[in-house]
C-alpha positions as CSV (number, residue, x, y, z in Angstrom):
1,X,98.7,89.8,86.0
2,X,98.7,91.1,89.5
3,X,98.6,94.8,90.8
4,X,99.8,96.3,94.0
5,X,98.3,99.7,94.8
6,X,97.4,102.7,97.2
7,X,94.2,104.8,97.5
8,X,94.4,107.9,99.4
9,X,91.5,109.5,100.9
10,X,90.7,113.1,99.5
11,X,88.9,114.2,102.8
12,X,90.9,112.4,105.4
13,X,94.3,111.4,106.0
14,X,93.8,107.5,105.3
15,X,95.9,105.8,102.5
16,X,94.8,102.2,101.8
17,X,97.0,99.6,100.6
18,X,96.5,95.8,98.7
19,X,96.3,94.1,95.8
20,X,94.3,92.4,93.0
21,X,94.5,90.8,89.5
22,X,91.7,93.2,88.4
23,X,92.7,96.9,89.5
24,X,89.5,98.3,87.5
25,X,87.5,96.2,89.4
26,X,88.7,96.5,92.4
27,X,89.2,100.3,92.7
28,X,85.4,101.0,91.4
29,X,84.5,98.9,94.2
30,X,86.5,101.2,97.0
31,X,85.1,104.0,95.2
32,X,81.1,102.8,95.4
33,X,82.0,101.8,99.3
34,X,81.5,98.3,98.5
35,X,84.5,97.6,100.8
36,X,84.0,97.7,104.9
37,X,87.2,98.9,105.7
38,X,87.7,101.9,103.4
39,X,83.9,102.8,103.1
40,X,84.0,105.9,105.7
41,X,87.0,107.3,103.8
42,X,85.2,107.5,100.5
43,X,86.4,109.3,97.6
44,X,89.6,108.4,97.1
45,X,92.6,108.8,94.4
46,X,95.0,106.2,93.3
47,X,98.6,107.2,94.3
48,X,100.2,104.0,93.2
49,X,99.9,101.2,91.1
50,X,101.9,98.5,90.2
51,X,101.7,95.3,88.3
52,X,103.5,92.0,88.8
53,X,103.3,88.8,87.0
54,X,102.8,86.5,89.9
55,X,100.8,87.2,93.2
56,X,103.9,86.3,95.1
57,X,105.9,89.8,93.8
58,X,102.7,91.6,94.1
59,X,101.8,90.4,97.6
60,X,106.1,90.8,99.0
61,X,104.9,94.1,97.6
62,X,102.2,95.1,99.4
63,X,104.0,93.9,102.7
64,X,106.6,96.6,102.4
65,X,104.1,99.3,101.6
66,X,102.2,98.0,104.7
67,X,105.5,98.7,106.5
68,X,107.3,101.5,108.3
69,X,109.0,102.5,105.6
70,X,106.5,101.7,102.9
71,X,103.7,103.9,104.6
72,X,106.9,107.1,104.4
73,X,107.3,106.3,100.6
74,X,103.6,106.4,100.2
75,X,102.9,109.6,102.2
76,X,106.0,111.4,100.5
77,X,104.2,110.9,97.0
């Protein structure tokens, strides 16, 4: 299995997007700054989080949140 998701910062207005075929993994690792990018946006909350059975869905996915439109239907949740 695959999982799209979002991570929004609690201090500042950053939300995060990718994906991942372990999502517990992967989010304790954003949350112990383990990850460059997202590291000076630390804590964060998951706002989404989706699962796909092949890295295809989940990646087409996590293009469109990466999008216009995708980052307006993440910041309206």
């Amino acid at each position: 299995m695959f999982y799209t998701y979002a991570i929004k910062s609690i201090k500042k207005n950053y939300i995060y997007v990718g994906l991942t075929n372990n999502i517990n993994r992967r989010i304790k690792e954003h949350q112990m700054g383990f990850n460059k990018t997202t590291k000076p946006y630390l804590p964060f909350k998951i706002i989404l989080q989706e699962q796909y059975s092949t890295r295809t869905e989940a990646r087409q996915r996590e293009k469109y949140l990466k999008s216009g439109c995708g980052k307006e239907f993440l910041k309206s949740s």
